[in-house]
Rosetta silent file (secondary structure, phi, psi, omega in degrees, C-alpha in Angstrom):
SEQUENCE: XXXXXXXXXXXXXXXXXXXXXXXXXXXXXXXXXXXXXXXXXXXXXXXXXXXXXXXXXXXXXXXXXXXXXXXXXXXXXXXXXXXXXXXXXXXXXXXXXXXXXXXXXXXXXXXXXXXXXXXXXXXXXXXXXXXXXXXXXXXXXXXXXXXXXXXXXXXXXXXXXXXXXXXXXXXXXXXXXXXXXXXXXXXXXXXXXXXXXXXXXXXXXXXXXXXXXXXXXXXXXXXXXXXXXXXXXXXXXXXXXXXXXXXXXXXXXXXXXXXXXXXXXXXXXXX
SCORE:     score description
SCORE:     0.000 S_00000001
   1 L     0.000  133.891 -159.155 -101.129  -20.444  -27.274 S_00000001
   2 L   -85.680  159.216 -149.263 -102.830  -20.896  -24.280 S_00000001
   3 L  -142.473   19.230  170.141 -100.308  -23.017  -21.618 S_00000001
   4 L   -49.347  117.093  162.447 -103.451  -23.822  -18.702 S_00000001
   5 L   -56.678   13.790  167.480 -102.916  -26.999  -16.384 S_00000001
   6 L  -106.886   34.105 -170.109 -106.667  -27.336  -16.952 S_00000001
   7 H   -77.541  -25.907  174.611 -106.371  -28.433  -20.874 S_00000001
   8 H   -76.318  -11.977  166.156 -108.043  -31.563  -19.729 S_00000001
   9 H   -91.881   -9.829  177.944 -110.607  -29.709  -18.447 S_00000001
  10 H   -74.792  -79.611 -123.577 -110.826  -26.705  -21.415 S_00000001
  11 H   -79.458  -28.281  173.754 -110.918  -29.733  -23.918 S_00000001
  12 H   -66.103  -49.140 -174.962 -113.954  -31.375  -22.188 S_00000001
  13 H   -19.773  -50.771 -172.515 -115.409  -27.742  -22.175 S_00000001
  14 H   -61.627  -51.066 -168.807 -114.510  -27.730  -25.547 S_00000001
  15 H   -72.856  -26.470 -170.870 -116.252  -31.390  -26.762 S_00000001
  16 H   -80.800  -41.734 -177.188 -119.467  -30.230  -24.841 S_00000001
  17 H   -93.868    9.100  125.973 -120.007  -26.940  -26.819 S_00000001
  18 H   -52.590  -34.677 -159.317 -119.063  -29.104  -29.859 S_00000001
  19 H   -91.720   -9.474 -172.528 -121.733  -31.720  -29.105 S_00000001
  20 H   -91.669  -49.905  159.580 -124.423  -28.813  -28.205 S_00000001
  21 L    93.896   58.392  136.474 -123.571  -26.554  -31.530 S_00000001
  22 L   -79.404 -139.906 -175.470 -123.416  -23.478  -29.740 S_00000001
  23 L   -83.375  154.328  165.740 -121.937  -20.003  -30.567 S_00000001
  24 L   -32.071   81.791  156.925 -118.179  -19.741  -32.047 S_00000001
  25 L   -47.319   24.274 -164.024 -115.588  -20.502  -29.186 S_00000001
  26 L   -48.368    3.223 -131.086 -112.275  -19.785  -30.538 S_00000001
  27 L  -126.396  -38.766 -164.059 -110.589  -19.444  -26.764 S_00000001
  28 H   -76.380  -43.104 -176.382 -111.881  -23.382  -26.914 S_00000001
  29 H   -85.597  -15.406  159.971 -110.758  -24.426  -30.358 S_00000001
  30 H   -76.432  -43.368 -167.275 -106.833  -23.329  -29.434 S_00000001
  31 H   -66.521  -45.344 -161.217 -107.039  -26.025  -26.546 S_00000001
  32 H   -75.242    1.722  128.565 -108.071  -28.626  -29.206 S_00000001
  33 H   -30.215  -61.980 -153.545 -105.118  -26.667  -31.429 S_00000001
  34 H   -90.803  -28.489  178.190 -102.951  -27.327  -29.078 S_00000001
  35 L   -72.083  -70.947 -148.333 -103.085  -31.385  -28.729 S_00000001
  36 L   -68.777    2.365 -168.140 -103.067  -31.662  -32.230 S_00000001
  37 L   -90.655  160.585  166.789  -99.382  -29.754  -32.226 S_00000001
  38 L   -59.721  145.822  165.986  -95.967  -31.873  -31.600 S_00000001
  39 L    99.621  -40.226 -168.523  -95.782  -32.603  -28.844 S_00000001
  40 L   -72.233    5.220 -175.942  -99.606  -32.079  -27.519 S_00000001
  41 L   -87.201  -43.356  176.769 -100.049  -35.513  -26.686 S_00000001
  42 H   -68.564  -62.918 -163.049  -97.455  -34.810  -23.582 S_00000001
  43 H   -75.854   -9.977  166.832  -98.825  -32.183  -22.398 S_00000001
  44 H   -82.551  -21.606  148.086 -102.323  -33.481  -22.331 S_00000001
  45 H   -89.054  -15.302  149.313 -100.842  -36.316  -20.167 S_00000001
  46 L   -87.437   29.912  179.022  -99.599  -34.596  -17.684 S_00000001
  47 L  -104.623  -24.830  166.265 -102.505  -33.577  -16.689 S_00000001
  48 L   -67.045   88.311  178.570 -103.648  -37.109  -15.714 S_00000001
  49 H   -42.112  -79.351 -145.022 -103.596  -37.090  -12.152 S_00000001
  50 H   -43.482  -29.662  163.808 -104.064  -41.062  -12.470 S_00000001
  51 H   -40.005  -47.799 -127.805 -100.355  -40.785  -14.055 S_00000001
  52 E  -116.066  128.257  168.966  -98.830  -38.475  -11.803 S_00000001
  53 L   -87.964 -174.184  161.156  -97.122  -39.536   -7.888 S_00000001
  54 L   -50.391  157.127 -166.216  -97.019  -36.536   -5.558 S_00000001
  55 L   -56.054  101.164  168.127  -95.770  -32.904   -6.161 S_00000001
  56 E   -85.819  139.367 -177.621  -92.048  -34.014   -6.347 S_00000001
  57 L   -89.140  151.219  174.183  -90.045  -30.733   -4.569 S_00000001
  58 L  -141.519  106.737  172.933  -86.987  -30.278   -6.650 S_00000001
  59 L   -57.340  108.309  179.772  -84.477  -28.109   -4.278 S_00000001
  60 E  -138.866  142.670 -175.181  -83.274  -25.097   -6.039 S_00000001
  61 E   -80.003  124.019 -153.691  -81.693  -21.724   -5.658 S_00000001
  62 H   -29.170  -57.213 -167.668  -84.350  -19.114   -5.289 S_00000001
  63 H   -69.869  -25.947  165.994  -82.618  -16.969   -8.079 S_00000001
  64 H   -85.409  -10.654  166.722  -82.522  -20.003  -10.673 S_00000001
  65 H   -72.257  -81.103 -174.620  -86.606  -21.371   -9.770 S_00000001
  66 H    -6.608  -51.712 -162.205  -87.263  -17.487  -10.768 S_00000001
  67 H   -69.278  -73.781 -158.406  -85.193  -17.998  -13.991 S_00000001
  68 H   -73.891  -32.415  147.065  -86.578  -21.263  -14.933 S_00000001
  69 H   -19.429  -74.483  172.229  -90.104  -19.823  -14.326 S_00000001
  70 H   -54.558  -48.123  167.669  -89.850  -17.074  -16.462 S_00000001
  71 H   -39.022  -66.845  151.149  -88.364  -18.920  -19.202 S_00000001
  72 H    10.716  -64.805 -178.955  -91.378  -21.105  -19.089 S_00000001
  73 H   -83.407  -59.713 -171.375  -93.884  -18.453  -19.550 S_00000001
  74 H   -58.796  -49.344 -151.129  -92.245  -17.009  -22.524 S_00000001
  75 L  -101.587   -7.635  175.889  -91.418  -20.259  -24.410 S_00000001
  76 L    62.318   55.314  169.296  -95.442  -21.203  -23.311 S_00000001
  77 L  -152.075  165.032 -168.677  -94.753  -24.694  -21.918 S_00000001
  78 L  -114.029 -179.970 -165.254  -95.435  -25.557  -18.173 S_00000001
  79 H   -58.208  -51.932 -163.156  -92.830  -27.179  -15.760 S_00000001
  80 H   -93.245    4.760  152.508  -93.832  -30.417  -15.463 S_00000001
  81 H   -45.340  -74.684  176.949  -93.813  -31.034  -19.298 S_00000001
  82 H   -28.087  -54.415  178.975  -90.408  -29.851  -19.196 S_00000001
  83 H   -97.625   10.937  164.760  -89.396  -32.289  -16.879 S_00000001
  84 H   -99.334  -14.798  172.057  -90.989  -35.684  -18.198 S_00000001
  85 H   -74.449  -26.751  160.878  -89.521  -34.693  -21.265 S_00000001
  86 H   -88.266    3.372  140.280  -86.144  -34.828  -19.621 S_00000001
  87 H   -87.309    4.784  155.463  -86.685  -38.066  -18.329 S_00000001
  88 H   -64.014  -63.989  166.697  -87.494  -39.018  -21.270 S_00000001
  89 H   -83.965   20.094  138.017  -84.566  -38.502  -23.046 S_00000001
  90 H   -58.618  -63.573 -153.017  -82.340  -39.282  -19.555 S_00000001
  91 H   -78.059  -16.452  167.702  -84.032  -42.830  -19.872 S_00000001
  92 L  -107.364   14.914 -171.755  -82.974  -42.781  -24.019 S_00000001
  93 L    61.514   50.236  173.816  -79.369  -41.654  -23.167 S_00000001
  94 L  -106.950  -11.671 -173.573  -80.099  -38.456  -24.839 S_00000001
  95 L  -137.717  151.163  169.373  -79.197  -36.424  -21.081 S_00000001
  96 L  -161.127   97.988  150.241  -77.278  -37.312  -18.158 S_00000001
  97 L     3.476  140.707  174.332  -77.024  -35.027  -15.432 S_00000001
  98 L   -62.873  158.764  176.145  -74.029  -33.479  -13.737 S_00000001
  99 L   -84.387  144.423 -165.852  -72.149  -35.837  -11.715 S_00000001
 100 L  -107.274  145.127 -151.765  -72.632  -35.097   -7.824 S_00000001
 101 L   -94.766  126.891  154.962  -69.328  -35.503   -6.039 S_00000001
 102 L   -49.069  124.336 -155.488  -69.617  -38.356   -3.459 S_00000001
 103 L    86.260  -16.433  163.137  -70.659  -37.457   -0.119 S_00000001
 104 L   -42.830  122.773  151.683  -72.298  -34.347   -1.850 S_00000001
 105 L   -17.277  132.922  157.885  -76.046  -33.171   -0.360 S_00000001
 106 L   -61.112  -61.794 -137.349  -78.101  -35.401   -2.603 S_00000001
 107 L   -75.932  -69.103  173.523  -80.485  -33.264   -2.939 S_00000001
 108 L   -55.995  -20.672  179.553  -78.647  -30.083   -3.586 S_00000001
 109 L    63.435 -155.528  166.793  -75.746  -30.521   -5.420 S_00000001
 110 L   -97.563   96.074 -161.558  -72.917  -28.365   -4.961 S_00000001
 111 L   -59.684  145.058 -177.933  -74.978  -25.873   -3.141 S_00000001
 112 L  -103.425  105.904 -175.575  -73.208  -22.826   -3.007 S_00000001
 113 L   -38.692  151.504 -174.308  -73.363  -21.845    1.159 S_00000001
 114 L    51.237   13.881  166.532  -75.411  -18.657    2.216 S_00000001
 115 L  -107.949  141.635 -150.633  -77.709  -18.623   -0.868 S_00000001
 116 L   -79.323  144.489 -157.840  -81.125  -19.115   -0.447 S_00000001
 117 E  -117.244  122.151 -176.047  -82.738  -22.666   -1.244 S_00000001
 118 E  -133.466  152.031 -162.940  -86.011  -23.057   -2.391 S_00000001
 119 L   -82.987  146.316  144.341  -88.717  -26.316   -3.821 S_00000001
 120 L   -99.848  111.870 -176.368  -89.850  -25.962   -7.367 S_00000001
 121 L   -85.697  145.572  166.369  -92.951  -28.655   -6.954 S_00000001
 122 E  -157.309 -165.476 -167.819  -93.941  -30.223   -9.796 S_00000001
 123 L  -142.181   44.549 -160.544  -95.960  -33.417  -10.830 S_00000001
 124 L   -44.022  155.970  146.596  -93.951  -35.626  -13.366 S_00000001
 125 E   -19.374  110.761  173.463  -95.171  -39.203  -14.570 S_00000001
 126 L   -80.546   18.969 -103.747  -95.399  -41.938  -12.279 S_00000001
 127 L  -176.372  -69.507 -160.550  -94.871  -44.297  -15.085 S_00000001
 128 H   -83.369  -75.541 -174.782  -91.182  -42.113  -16.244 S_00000001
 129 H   -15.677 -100.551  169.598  -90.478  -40.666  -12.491 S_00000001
 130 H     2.813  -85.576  177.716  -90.128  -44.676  -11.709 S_00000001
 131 H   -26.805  -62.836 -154.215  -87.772  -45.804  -14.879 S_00000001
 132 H   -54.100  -56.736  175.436  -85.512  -42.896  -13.767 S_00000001
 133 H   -46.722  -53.189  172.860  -85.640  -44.116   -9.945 S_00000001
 134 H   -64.609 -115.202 -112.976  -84.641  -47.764  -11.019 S_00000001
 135 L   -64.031   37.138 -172.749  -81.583  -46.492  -13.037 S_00000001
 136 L    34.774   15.275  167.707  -80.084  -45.435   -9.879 S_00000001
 137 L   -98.049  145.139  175.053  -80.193  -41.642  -10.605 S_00000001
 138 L   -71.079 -166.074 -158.595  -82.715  -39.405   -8.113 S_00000001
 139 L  -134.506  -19.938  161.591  -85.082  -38.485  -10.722 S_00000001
 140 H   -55.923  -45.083  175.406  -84.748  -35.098   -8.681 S_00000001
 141 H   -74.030  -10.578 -158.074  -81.205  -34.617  -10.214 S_00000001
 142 H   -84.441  -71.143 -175.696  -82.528  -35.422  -13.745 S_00000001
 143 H   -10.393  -78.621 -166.865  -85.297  -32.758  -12.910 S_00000001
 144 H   -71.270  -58.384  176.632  -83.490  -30.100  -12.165 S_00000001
 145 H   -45.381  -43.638  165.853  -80.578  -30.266  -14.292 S_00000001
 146 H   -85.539   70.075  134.087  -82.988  -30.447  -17.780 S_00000001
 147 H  -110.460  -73.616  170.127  -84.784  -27.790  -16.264 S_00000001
 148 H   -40.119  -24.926 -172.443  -81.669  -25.691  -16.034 S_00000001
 149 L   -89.143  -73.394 -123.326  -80.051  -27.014  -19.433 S_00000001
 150 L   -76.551  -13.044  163.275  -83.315  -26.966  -21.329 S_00000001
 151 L  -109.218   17.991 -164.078  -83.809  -22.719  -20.232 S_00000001
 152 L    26.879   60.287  175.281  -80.207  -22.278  -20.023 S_00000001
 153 L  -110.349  171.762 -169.853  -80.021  -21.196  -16.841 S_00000001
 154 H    66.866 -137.068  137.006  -77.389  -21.793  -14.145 S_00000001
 155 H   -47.725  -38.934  179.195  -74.423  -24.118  -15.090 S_00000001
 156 H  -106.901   35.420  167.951  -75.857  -24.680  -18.674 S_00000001
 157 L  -113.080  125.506  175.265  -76.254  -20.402  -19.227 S_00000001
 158 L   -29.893  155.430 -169.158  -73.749  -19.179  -21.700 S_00000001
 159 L    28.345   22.897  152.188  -70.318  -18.068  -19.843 S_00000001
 160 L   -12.552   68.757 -170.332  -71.167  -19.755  -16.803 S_00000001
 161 L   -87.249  119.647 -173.358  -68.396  -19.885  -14.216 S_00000001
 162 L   -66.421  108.524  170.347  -68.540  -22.807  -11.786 S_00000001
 163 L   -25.988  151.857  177.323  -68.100  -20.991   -8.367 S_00000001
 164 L   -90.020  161.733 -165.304  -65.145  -21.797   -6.109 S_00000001
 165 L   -89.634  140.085  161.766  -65.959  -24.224   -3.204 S_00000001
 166 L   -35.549  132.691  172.733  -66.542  -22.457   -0.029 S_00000001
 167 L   -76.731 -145.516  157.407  -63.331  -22.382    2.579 S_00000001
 168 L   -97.568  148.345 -170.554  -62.986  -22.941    6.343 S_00000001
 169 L   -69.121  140.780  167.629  -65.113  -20.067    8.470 S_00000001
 170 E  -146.101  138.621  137.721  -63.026  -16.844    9.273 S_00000001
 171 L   -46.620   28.985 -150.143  -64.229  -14.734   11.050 S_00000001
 172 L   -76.866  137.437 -162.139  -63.048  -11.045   10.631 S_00000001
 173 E  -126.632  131.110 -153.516  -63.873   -8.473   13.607 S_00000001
 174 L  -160.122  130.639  155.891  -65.109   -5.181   11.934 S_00000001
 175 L   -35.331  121.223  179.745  -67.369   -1.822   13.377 S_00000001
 176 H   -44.790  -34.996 -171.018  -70.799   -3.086   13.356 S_00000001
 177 H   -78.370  -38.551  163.517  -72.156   -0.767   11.315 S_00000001
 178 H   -57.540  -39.236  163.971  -69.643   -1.482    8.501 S_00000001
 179 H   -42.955  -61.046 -174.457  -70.635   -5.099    9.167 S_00000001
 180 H   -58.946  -41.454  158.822  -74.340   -4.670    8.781 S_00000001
 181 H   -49.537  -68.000  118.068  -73.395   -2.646    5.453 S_00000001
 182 H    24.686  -82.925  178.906  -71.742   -5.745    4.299 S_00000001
 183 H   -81.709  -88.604 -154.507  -74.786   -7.685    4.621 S_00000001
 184 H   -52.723  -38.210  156.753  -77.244   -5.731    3.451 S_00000001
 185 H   -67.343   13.542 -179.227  -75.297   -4.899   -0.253 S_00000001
 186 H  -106.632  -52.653  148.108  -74.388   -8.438   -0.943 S_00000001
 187 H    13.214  -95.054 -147.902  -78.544   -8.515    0.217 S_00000001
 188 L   -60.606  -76.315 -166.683  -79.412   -6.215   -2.327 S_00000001
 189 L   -20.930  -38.073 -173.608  -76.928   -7.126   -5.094 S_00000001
 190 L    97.284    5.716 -120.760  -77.926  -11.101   -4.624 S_00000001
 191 L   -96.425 -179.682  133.599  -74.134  -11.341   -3.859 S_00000001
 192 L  -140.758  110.620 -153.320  -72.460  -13.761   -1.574 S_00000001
 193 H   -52.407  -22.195  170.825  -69.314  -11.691    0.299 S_00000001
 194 H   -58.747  -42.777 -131.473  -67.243  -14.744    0.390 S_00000001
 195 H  -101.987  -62.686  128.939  -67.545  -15.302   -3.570 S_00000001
 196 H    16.564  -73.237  178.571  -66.609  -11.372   -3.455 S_00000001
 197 H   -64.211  -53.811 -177.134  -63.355  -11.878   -1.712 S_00000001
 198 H   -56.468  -22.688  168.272  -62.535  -14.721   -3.705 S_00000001
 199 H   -80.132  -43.598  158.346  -62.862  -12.568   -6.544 S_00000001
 200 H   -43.527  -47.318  179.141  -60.940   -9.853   -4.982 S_00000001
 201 H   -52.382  -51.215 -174.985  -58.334  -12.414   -4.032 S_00000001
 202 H   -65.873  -42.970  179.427  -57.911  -13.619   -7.797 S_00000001
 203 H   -78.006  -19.783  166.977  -57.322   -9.808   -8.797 S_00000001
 204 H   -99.929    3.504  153.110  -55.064   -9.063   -6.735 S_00000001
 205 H   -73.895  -31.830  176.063  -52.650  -12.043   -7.397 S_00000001
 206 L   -97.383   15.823  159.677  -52.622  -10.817  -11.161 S_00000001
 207 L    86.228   20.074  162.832  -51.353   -7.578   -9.977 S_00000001
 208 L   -79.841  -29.286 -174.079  -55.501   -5.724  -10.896 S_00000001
 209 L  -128.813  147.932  176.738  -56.011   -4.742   -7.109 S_00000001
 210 L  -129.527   95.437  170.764  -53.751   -2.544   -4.515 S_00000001
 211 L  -109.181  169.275 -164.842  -55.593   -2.642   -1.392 S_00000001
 212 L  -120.572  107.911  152.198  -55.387   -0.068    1.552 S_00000001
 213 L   -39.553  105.224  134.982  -56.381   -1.946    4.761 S_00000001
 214 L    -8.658  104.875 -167.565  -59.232   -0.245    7.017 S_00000001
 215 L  -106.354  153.005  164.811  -58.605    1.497   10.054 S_00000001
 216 L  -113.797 -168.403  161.619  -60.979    1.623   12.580 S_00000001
 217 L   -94.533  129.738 -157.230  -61.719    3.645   15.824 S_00000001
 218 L   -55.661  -10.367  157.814  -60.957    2.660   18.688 S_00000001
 219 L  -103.174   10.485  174.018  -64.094    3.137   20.030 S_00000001
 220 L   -40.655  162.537  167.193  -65.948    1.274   17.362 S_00000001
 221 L  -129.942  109.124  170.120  -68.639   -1.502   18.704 S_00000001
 222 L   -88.628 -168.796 -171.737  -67.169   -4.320   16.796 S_00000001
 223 L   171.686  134.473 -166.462  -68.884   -7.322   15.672 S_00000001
 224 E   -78.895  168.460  177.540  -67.838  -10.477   13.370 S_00000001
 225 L  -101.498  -80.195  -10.474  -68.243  -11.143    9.742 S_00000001
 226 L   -77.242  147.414 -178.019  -68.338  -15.184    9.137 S_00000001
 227 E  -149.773  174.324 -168.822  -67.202  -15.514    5.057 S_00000001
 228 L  -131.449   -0.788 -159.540  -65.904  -18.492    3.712 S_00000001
 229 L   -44.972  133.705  164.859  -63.199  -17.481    1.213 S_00000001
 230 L   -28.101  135.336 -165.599  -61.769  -20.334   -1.117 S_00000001
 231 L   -93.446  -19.754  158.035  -58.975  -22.114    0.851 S_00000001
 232 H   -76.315  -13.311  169.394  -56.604  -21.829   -1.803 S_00000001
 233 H   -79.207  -69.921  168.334  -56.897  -18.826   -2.642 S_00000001
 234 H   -21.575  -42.626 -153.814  -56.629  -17.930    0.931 S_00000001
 235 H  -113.827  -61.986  147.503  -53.133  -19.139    1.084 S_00000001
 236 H   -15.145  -58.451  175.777  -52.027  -18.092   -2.233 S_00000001
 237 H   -83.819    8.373  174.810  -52.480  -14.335   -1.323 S_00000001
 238 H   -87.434   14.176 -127.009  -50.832  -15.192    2.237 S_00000001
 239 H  -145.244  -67.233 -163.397  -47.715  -16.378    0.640 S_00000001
 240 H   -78.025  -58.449 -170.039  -47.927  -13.286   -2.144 S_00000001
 241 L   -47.771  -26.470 -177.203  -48.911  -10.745    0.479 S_00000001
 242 L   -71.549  -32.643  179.278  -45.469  -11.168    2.330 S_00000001
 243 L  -114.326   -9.601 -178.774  -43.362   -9.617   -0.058 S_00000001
 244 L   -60.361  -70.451 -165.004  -46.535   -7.448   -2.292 S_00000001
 245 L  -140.537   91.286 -167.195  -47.944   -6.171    1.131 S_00000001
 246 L   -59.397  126.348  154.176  -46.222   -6.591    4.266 S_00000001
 247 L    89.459    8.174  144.417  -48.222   -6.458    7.285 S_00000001
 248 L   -97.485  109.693  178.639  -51.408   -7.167    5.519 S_00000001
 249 L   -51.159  170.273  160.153  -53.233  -10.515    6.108 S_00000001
 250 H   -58.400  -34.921 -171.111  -55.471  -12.072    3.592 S_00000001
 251 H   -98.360  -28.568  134.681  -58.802  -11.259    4.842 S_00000001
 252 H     5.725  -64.953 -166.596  -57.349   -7.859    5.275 S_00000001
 253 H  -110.683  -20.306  129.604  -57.356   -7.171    1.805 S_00000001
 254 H    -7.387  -55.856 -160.943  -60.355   -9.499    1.141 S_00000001
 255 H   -88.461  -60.076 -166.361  -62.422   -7.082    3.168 S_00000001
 256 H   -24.654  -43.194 -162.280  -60.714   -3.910    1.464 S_00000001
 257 H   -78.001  -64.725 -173.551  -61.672   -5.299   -2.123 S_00000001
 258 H   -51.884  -28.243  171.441  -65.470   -6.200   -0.738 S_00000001
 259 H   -94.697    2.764  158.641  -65.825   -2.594    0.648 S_00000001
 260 H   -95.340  -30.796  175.211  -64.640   -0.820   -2.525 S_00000001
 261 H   -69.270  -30.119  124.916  -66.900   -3.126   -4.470 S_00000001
 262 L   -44.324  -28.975 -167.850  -69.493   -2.183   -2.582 S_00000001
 263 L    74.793   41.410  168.753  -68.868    1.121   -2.208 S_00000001
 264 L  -103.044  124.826 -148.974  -68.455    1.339    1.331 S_00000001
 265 L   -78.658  130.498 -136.493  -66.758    3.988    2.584 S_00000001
 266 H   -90.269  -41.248 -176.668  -64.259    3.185    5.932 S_00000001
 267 H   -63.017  -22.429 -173.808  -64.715    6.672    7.598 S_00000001
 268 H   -65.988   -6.703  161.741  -68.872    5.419    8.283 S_00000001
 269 H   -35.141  -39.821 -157.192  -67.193    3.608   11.272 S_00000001
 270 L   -80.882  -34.799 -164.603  -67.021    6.582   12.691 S_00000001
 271 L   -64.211    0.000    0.000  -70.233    7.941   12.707 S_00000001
């Protein structure tokens, strides 16, 4: 089924080589297919610029726009369908958004720090967009969340785990080159090394990780990490680490966990 932002222009295409009685068009006769389907009424109204305010940006993380893309394509419906249909049923109390913690980013939600943030534009109803606006929700939070529900992606994708909130900055002093490693496999992975630790943290409080603290050389060229590990967690292994592993701090064994999960090996310091 064909899923072109131009069906109001395919279906005049279409009504012209009906009224002329040219050759068989069948590429023409799916857009006029397609109206006539549930539903086909919507999507031939979003197409009506006269409808439509400006390209609302809807802030999202790079790896979930991707997500919600793809989904899209597959299921053959476009974006901005997607999302007048979830203010539609926002506005019949059929949806209601997550709640954003006061004093949260508006925009963003509870953005998870060092992953990258990107606009999904789209061109909703001026007519719904409005309704939405008045009920004192952004019509941006509406957006995104039945974007995310309605492709199960994110927070509404089976086994979801809501991330732990980012800590106070630490700072860990490390051989550069083991730094730089660091960053570039959390990079590749899509990773974020705090989010890492914290998982590291959590395993080794249920007695799953033994870590052996990193030595370096003394002639290393050092250089900081900044991470963020969950502040409760933080304190929870500093508390367990005193009688578990004597003489090892928390970010200690933090890092130890992030460089076997990487695979990064302690002796490249050296090199």
């Amino acid at each position: 089924m064909p899923t072109s932002p131009d069906l109001r222009t395919q279906l005049q295409a279409a009504a012209a080589h009906l009224h002329t009685g040219g050759e068989p068009a069948p590429e023409l006769a799916e857009y006029v297919r397609k109206v006539m389907l549930p539903g086909g009424w919507k999507e031939l109204r979003d197409t009506d610029t006269a409808g439509s305010d400006n390209s609302l940006p809807i802030p999202v993380a790079e790896r979930y726009r991707s997500e919600i893309l793809t989904a899209a394509e597959q299921q053959k419906v476009t974006i901005t369908s997607v999302v007048n249909e979830g203010f539609e049923k926002y506005l019949a109390g059929e949806f209601k958004p997550r709640p954003r913690a006061k004093g949260a980013p508006q925009l963003r939600g509870r953005r998870t720090a060092g992953e990258k943030q990107v606009n999904l534009n789209v061109r909703p109803n001026a007519a719904l967009h409005g309704q939405v606006r008045e009920s004192g929700v952004l019509p941006v939070h509406v957006a995104l969340d039945y974007l995310m529900f309605r492709f199960n992606v994110g927070p509404y994708a089976p086994g979801y785990v809501e991330p732990l909130l980012s800590g106070a900055d630490r700072n860990p002093s490390m051989p550069r080159v083991i730094r730089d490693q660091i960053r570039d496999k959390a990079a590749e992975l899509g990773h974020i090394v705090h989010q890492d630790m914290n998982e590291g943290f959590q395993k080794y409080l249920a007695g799953e990780y033994a870590p052996v603290a990193p030595e370096w050389p003394e002639s290393a060229d050092m250089a900081p990490l900044k991470v963020r590990p969950n502040n409760d967690l933080f304190d929870q292994v500093k508390v367990a680490a005193r009688t578990k592993s004597p003489g090892l701090r928390p970010i200690q064994i933090g890092l130890a966990y992030v460089m076997d999960k990487y695979g990064i090996d302690p002796a490249d310091a050296a090199e």
